[in-house]
Steps between C-alpha positions, in 0.01 A plus 500: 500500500847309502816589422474247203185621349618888498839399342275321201278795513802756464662228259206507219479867557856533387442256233212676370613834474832410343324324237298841441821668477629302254202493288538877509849517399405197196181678326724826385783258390272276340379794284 
């Protein structure tokens, strides 16, 4: 695995679980 490939991998896992947090700070807001 390249350097390139892990920084996408770590990239989308960021992404991914910032978009979870935010989706779980929205829904009680929301309501």
């Amino acid at each position: 695995m390249d350097a390139q490939a892990k920084k996408a991998l770590f990239r989308a896992k960021l992404k991914e679980s910032s978009q979870k947090r935010d989706k779980r700070i929205d829904s009680p807001l929301v309501r």
